[in-house]
TORVO-392207 format. One line per 3 residues: number of its first residue (from 1); for each residue z, x, y of N, C-alpha, C, O, CB. Coordinates in steps of 0.1 Angstrom, whole numbers, plus 5000, padded with zeros to 4 digits. Glycine has a CB too. Layout:
// residues N
NUM	Z/X/Y/Z/X/Y/Z/X/Y/Z/X/Y/Z/X/Y ~ ... $
END
This chain:
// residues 70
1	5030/5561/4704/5040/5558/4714/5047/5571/4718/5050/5580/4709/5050/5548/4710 ~ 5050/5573/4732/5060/5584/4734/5073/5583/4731/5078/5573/4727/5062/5587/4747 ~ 5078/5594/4731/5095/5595/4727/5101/5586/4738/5110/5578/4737/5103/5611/4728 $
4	5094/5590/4749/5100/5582/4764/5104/5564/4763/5114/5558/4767/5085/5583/4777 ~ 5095/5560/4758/5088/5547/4755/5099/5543/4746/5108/5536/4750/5071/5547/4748 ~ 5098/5548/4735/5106/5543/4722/5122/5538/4729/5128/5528/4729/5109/5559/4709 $
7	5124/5553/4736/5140/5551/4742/5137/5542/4748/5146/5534/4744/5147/5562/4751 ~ 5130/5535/4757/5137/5524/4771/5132/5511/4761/5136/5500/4765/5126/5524/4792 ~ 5124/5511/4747/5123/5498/4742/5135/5496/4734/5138/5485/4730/5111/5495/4733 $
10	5145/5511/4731/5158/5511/4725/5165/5506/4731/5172/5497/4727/5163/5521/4721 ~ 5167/5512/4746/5179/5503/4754/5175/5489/4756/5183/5480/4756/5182/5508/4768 ~ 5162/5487/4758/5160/5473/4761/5168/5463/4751/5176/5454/4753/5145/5470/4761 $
13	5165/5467/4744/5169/5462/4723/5184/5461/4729/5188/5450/4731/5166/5478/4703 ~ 5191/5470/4733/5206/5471/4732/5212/5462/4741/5220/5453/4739/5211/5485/4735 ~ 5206/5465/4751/5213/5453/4763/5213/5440/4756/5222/5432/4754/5204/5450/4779 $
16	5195/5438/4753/5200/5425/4748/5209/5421/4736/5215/5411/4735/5190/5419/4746 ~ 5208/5429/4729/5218/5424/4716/5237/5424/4726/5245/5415/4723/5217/5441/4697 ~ 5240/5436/4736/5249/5429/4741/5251/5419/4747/5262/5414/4745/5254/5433/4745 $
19	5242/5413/4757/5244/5404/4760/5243/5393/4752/5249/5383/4757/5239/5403/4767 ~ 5235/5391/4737/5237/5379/4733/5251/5376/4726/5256/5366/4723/5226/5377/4725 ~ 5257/5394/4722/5270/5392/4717/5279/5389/4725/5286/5380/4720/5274/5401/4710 $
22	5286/5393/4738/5289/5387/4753/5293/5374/4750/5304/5370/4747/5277/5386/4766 ~ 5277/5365/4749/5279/5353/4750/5282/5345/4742/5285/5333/4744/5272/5350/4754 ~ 5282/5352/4727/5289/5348/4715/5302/5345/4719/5307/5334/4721/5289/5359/4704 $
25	5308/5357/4720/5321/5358/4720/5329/5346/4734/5341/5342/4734/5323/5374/4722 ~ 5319/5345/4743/5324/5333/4752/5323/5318/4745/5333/5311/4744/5316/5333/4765 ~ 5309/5317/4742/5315/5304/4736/5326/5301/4726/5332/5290/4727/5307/5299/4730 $
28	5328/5312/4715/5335/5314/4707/5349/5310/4708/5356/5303/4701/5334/5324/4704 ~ 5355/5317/4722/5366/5318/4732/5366/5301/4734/5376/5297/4729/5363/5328/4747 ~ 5357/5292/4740/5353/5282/4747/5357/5268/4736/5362/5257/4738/5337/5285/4751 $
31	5352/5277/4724/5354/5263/4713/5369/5262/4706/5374/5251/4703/5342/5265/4698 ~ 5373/5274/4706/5388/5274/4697/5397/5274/4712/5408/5272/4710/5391/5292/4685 ~ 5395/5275/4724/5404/5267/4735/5403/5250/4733/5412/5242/4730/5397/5272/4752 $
34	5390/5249/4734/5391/5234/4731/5394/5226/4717/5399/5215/4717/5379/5230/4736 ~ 5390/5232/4708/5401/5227/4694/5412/5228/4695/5419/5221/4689/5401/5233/4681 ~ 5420/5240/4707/5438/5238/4708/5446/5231/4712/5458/5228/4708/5444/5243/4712 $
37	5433/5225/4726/5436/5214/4736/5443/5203/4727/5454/5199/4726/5424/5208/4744 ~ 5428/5201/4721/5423/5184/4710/5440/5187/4703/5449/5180/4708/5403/5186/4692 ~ 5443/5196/4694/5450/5197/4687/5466/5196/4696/5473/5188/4691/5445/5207/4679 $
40	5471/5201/4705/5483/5199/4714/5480/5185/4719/5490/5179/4722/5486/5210/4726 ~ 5468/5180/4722/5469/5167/4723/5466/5154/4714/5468/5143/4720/5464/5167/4732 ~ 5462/5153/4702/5464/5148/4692/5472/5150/4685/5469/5143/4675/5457/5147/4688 $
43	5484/5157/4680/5491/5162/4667/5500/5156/4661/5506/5164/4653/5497/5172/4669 ~ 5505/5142/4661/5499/5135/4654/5495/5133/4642/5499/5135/4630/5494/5134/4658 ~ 5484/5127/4649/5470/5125/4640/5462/5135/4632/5454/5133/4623/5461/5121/4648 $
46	5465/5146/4639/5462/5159/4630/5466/5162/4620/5461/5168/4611/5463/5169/4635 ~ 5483/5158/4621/5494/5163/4604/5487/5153/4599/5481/5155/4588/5516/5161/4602 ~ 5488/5140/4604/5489/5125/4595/5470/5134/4591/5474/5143/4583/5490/5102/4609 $
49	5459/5136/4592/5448/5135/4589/5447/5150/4580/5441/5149/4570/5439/5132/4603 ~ 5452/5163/4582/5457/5167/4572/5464/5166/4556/5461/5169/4544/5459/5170/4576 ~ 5475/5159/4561/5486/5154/4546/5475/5142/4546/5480/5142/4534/5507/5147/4548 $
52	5469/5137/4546/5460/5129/4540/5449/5134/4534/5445/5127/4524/5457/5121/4548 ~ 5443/5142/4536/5433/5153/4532/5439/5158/4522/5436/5154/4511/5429/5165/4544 ~ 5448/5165/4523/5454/5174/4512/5459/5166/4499/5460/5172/4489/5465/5182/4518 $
55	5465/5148/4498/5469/5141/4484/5454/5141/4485/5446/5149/4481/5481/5126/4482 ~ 5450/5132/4490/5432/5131/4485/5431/5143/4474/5436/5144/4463/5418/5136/4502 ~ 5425/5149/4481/5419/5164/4472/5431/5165/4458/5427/5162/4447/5420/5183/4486 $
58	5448/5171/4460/5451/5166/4447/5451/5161/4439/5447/5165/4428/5455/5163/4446 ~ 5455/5147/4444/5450/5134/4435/5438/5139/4429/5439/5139/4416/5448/5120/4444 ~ 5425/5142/4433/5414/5142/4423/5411/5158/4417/5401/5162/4410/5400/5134/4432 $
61	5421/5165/4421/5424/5176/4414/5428/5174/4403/5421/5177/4394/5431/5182/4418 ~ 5441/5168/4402/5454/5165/4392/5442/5154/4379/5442/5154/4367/5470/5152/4404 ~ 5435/5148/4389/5428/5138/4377/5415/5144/4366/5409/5139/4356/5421/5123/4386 $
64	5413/5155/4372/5400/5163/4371/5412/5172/4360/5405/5178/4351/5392/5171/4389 ~ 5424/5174/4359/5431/5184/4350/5434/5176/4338/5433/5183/4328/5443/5191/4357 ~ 5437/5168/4337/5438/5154/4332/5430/5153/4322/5435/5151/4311/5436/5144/4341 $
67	5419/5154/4324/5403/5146/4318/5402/5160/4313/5394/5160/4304/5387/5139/4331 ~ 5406/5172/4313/5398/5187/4310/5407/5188/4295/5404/5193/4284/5402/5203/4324 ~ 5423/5181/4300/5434/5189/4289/5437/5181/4277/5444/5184/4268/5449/5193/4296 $
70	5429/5165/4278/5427/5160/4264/5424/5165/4258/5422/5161/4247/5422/5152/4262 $
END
């Protein structure tokens, strides 16, 4: 292969990796807008489904410390 060659299969390589990163970063943008929405419009249900999440996991923390320190 020429040096010529190498270079335009280099840029070719480059564009595309920016464009696939571009479009990363849009959906990226796209998904955490719409988890903010969900979340300013459920919140709520979000604390309530958190503080529920979090004794859960305790609770079987606490019981898991329990069973270790007999």
């Amino acid at each position: 292969m020429k040096p010529e060659d190498i270079l335009e299969q280099a840029n070719q390589t480059a564009k595309q990796v920016k464009s696939l990163y571009n479009r990363a970063v849009e959906k990226t943008c796209e998904g955490s807008k719409a988890a903010d929405d969900l979340l300013h419009h459920h919140t709520y249900k979000t604390l309530v489904t958190g503080m529920l999440v979090g004794v859960v996991t305790g609770y079987f923390l606490a019981q898991k410390c329990r069973c270790c320190s007999r």
